[in-house]
Every structure is written in structure tokens, then in C-alpha cells.
C-alpha positions in Angstrom: -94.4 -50.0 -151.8 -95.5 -48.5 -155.2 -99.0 -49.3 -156.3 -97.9 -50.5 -159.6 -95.5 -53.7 -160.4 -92.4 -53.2 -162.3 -94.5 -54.5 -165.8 -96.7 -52.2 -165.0 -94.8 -48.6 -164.4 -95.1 -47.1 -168.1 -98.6 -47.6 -167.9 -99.0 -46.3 -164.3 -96.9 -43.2 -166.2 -99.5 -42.4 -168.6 -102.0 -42.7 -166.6 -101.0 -40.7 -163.6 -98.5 -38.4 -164.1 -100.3 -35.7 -165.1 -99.6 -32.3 -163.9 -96.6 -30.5 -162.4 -94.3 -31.5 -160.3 -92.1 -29.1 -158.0 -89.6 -29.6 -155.1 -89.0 -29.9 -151.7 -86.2 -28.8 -150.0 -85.6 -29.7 -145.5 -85.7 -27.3 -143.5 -83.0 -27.5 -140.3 -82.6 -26.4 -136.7 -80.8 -23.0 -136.4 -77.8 -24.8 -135.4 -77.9 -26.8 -138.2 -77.4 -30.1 -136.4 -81.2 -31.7 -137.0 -83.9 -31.4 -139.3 -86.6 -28.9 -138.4 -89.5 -31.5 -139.0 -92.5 -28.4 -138.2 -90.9 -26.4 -141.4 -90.9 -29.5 -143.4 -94.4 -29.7 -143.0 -94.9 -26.6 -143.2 -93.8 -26.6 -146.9 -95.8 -29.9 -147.5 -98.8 -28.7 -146.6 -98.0 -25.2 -148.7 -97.0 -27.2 -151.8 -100.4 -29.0 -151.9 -102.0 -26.1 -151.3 -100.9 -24.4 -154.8 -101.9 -27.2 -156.4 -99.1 -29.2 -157.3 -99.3 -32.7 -158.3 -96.4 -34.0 -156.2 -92.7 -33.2 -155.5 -88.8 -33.9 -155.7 -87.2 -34.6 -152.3 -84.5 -32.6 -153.0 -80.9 -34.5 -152.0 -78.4 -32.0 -152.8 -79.1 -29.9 -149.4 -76.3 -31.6 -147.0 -78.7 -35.0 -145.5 -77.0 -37.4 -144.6 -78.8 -40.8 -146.7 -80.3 -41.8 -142.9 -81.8 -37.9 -142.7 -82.4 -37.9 -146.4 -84.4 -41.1 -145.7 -86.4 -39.3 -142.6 -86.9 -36.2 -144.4 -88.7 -38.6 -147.1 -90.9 -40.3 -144.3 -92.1 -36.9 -143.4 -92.4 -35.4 -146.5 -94.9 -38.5 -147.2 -96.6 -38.5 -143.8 -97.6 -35.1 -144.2 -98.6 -35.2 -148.2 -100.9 -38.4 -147.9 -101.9 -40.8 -150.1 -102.9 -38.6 -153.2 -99.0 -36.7 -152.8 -96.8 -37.8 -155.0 -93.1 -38.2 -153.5 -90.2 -38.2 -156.2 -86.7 -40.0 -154.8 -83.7 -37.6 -155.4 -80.9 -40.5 -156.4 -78.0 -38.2 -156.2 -75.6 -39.8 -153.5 -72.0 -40.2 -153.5 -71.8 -44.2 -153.1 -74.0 -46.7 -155.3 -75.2 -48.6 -151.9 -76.6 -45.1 -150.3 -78.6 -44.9 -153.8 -79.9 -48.0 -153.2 -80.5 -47.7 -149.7 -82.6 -44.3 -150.0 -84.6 -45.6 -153.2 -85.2 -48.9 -151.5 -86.7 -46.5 -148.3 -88.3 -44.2 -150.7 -90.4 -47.3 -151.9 -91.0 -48.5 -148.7 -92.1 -44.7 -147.4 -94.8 -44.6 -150.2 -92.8 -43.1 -153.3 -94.8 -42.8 -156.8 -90.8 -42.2 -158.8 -87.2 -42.2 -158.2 -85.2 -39.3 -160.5 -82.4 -40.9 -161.7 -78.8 -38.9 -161.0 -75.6 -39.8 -161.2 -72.4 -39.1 -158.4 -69.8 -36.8 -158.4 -67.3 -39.3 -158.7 -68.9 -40.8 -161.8 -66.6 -40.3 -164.8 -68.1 -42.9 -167.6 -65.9 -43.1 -170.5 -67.9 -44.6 -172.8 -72.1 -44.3 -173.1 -72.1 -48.0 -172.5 -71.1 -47.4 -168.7 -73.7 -44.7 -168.7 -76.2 -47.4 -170.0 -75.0 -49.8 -166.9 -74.7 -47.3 -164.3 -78.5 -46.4 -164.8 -80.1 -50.0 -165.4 -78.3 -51.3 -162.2 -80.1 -48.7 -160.2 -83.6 -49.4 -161.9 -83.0 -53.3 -161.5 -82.3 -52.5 -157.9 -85.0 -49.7 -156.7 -88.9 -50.9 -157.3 -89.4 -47.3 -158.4 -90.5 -45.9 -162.0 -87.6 -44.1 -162.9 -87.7 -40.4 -164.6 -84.6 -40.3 -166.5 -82.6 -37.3 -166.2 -80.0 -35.3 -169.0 -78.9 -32.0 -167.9 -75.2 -30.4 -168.7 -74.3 -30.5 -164.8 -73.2 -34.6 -165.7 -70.3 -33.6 -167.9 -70.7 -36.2 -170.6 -70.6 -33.7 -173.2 -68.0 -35.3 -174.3 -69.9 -38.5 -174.7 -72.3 -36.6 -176.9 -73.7 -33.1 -176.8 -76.7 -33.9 -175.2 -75.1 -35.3 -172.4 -77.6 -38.3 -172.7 -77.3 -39.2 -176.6 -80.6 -40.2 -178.1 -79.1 -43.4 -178.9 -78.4 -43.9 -175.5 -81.7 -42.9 -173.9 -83.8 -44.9 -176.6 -81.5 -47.9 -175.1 -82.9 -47.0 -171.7 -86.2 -46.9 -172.2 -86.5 -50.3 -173.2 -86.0 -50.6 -169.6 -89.7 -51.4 -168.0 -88.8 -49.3 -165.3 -88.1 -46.1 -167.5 -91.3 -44.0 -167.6 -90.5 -40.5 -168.2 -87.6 -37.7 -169.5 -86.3 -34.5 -167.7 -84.9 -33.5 -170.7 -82.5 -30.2 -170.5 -79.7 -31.2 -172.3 -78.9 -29.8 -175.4 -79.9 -26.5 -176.6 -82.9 -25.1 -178.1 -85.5 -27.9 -178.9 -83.8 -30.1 -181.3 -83.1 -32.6 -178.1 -87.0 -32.7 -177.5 -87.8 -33.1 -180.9 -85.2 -35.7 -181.5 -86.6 -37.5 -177.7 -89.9 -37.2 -178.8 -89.4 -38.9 -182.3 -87.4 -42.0 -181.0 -89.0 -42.6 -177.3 -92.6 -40.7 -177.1 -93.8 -44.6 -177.2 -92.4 -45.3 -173.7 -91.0 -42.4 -172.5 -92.9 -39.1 -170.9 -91.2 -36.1 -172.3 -90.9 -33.3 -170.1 -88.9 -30.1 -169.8 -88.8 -28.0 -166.2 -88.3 -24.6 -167.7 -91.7 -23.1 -167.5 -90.8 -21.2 -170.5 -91.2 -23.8 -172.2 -94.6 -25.2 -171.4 -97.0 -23.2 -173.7 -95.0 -24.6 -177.0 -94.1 -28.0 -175.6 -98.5 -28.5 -174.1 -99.6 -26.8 -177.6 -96.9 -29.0 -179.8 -97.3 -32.5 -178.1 -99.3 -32.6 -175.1 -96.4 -32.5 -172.3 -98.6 -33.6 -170.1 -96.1 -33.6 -166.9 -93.8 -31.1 -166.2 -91.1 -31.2 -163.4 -88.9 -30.9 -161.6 -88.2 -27.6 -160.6 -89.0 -24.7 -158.3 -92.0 -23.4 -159.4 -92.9 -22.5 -156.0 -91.4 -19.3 -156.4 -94.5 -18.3 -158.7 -97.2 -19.6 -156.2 -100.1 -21.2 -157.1 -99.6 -19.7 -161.2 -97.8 -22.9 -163.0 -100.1 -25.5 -161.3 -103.0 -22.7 -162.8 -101.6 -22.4 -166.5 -100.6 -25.7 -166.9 -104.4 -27.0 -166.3 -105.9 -24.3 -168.4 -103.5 -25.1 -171.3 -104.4 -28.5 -171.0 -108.3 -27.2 -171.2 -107.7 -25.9 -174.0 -108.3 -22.5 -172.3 -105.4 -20.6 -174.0 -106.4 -16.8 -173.1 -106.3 -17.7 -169.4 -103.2 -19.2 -169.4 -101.5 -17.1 -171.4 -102.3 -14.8 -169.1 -101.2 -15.6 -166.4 -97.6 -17.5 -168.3 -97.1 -13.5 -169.7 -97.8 -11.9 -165.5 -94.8 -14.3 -164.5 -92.4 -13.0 -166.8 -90.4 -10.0 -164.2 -90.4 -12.9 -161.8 -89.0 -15.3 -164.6 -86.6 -13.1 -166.0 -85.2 -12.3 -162.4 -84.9 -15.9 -161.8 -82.8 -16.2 -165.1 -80.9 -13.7 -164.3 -80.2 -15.3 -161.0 -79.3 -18.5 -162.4 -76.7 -16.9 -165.0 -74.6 -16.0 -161.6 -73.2 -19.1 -160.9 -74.0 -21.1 -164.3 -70.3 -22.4 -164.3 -70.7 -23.8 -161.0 -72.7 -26.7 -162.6 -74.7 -26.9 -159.4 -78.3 -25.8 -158.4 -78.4 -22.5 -155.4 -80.5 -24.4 -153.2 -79.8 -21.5 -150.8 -81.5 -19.1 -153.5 -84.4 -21.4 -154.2 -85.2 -21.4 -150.3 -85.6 -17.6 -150.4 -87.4 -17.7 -153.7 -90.1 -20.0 -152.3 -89.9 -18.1 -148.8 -91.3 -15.5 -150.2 -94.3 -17.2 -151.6 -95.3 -18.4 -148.0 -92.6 -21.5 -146.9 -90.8 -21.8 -144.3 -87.4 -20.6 -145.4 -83.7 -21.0 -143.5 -80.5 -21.6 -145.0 -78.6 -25.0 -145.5 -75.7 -27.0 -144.8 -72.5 -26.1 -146.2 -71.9 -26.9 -148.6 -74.0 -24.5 -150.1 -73.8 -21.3 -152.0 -74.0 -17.5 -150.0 -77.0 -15.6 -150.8 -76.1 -12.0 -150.6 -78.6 -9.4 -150.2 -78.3 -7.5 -153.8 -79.3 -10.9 -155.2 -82.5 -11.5 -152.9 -83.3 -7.8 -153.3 -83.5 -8.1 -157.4 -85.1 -11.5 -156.7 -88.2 -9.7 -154.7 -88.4 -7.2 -156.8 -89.2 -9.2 -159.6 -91.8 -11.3 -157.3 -93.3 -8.0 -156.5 -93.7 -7.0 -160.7 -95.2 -10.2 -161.3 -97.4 -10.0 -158.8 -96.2 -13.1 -156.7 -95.8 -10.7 -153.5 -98.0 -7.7 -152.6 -95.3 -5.7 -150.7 -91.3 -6.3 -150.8 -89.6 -8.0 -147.6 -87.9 -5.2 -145.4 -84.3 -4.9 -145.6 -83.7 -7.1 -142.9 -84.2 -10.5 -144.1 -83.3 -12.2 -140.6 -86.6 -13.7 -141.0 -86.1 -15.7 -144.1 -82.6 -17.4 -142.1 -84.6 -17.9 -138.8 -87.9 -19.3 -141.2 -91.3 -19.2 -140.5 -91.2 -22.1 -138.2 -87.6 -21.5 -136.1 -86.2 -24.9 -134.1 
């Protein structure tokens, strides 16, 4: 169970979320039917390896909650006691979010993110407001709250989660921390950070972002998101900015930016989908040394004009030394085939 009691989670916040926080994604047999537990690890022991502070389990890959649960138990096994595990609470029934944050806890989870289900259609920011204190009344997890355009409550307010509404919400003692992407530009953060900066982390996962947002107010966690694709480089710049070691980082932010702008350009593809290609982020962290393989459907196709413009930005920024041959059979079989 957590090291901190529920009174106790803002302060555990301050104190120890400090860093940047990437994901995790399982691995699978090649027929699909099981989780491929060596690849797992694989990617555990590569993601401490660059430095990163802990990671998001991610859900959306096509676990079942009893795999998603084991895939948890790994993914903790493998990182220790110093990894920090973040619960993905993105399920289709309230009970399996339960379920899995309850297990998270018990497997040794430092945070559940806080999602909501497809079937969710709040008409009112008041059932938003219940929705999300019923799950942090019920999991004995510090909870990062979570506004991105993929909940569709624009119409609720064009942040998706209004200010109003997340100032409510982190009254709640369990409410440490803000993934804060809804909105455009940085009026959100600004308006975030003026209302809820006394109990509330502010973070934004766009590592575009992080030299304004460490300069302007000391963002002093950032996640969660796939910075895996740029190697050991975020981890780097991020604890240089906060050294106050400015012409280092900024010199490695500026390397990343073929690499960045290919991943933007990648992301612009299927921007109406409202939905994250998992598949895509598996090859962009394959090629910066894990294990790789496709998902479940269902999950988006990864064609090979895409991975190719992908690489090639890796290979500008320096990520990669040499691009991947044409055949990419290797990145579907991954590095550590079951």
C-alpha cells in the first residue's frame, strides 16, 4: 500500500514528485493471446535506465482489468522500491476502476491518473465533480487529475475541466497534481495555477512546453507522456533546467526538435480520432532501445511511410545513429519475441 495516508498525499506530492514521468505500454506474445512478461521488463529496466522518475501503466492497449492488474505487478516487481508506478484508471465499468486502483495500491503504486469511460456522458460539471471524488474516496491512491479534449465536455466548458470545477476537486485530500492539456495556448495553466497552485501540482506533458512552464513557475513534475522516444534527453533537460543550468538544457531541448516536429506531425494524422496511437508510440520507443511489438485490436495500423518519417526524424535529432532497414519485421516480432 502507498507510503503516505490519505491526509497526507498533497504533502507526499510536493515532496516527491519531482522529475518526469513517462509510460509504459505491455508487450504481448506473437499470437497475441498473453502478455510477453520478458519484454515488459525489458522496457522497465530501459525506462530506469534513461532516468526517468517513474511511469503510467498505460491501459488503453487491449488488457483485460485481470492482465492490466498483472502487467502492474510486473511492471512494479521489476522497477523496485525507488520506481514509481502511475494507475491508468481508464476502464469501461466503475467496479474494474476500482478493482485495478485497489490492486495498483496493493502492487506498490505511488498515483492513480484519473480518466473517465467511454460510456461517460456527464451533462452537467456536477456529475463530472461526483464521477471523480467517488473514485478517489474509493482507491487509496493520490490522484493526478486529468483534462484533455479526448473527454468531450467541451460543451461543459472549453477546457473540458472548467477551473471552477477543478478548484472544487482539489479540495479533495486525495487530489495532488494536474495533467493539464485542455484548452489552448497557456491561458488554462495560467488560470490552474492562479486558483489551485496551493494544492494542486501543475503539469503539462508536452515537452515543448517545459522550458517556459520550469522558468515561469517551477513545474517541477512533468508527465505523462512518451518521452521515451527521445532517450535519456527529457530526464537530462529537465534536471539541468531545474539546476538552473540553462545553456545545457537548451541545448539539448533545441537537438530534439526534427524528432519533435516528426512526432507532431505524426499526431496531426489521426487528431480527430480523439485517441492516443499506442501502436505508433511502441515504434517510437522501439527505436530508442525497447522491446517493441504491436497491440491488440483495437488499435491503430502503423504503415511504413509513417515509421519511415518517424526514424528519420530520430536520426536528425540524434536519437538513432543509423535508420532501421526497410524491413521493420523486427519492431512487430520485438526485441524479446514469445
Amino acid at each position: 500500500m502507498p507510503s503516505y495516508t490519505k491526509e497526507e498525499s498533497k504533502d507526499w506530492a510536493r515532496e516527491n514528485m519531482r522529475g518526469v514521468c513517462n509510460v509504459v505500454m505491455p508487450s504481448f506474445s506473437h499470437d497475441m493471446k498473453k502478455l510477453n512478461e520478458a519484454g515488459i521488463r525489458h522496457d522497465v529496466r530501459r525506462i530506469k535506465e534513461l532516468g526517468f522518475w517513474g511511469a503510467l501503466a498505460v491501459s488503453e492497449c487491449g488488457t483485460t482489468p485481470e492482465e492490466y492488474i498483472r502487467f502492474m505487478e510486473i511492471v512494479k516487481d521489476e522497477g523496485g522500491e525507488d520506481f514509481h508506478l502511475v494507475v491508468h484508471a481508464n476502464f469501461d465499468a466503475f467496479d474494474d476502476v476500482l478493482r485495478v486502483g485497489r490492486a495498483g495500491a496493493a502492487a506498490g503504486a505511488s498515483l492513480l491518473l484519473l480518466s473517465y469511460p467511454q460510456t461517460f456522458y456527464p451533462t452537467s460539471e456536477e456529475d463530472v465533480y461526483e464521477y471523480s471524488t467517488r473514485v478517489m474516496d474509493e482507491v487509496p491512491l493520490a490522484t493526478v487529475l486529468f483534462s484533455v479534449d479526448h473527454w468531450n465536455f467541451g460543451r461543459l466548458h472549453p477546457g473540458q475541466l472548467s477551473p471552477r470545477l477543478v478548484d472544487r476537486l482539489a479540495d479533495h485530500p486525495r487530489a495532488v497534481a494536474l495533467k493539464c492539456e485542455g484548452g489552448s495556448g497557456n491561458g488554462a495553466h495560467t488560470d490552474m495555477l492562479r486558483l489551485c497552485s496551493d494544492r494542486l501540482l501543475i503539469s503539462d506533458p508536452r515537452d515543448a512546453t517545459a522550458p517556459g512552464f520550469v522558468q515561469w513557475f517551477g513545474m517541477q513534475w512533468m508527465g505523462t507522456s512518451n518521452f521515451q522516444f527521445f532517450g535519456d534527453a527529457v530526464p537530462r533537460y529537465f534536471d539541468l533546467m531545474h539546476q538552473d543550468r540553462w545553456d545545457e538544457a537548451m541545448e539539448i531541448w533545441w537537438r530534439l526538435q526534427p524528432a519533435r516536429a516528426a512526432r507532431l506531425a505524426f499526431s496531426q494524422t489521426y487528431s480527430g480520432a480523439h485517441f492516443i496511437h499506442r501502436v505508433g508510440w511502441k515504434y517510437m520507443e522501439w527505436l530508442s532501445g525497447f522491446n517493441g511489438g504491436s497491440l491488440r485490436s483495437p488499435a491503430m495500423r502503423l504503415n511504413d511511410g509513417a515509421m519511415r518519417r518517424i526514424a528519420e526524424g530520430a536520426h536528425r535529432a540524434g536519437i538513432i545513429d543509423e535508420l532501421p532497414s526497410s524491413d521493420l519485421t523486427e519492431f512487430y516480432l520485438g526485441r524479446n519475441p514469445m
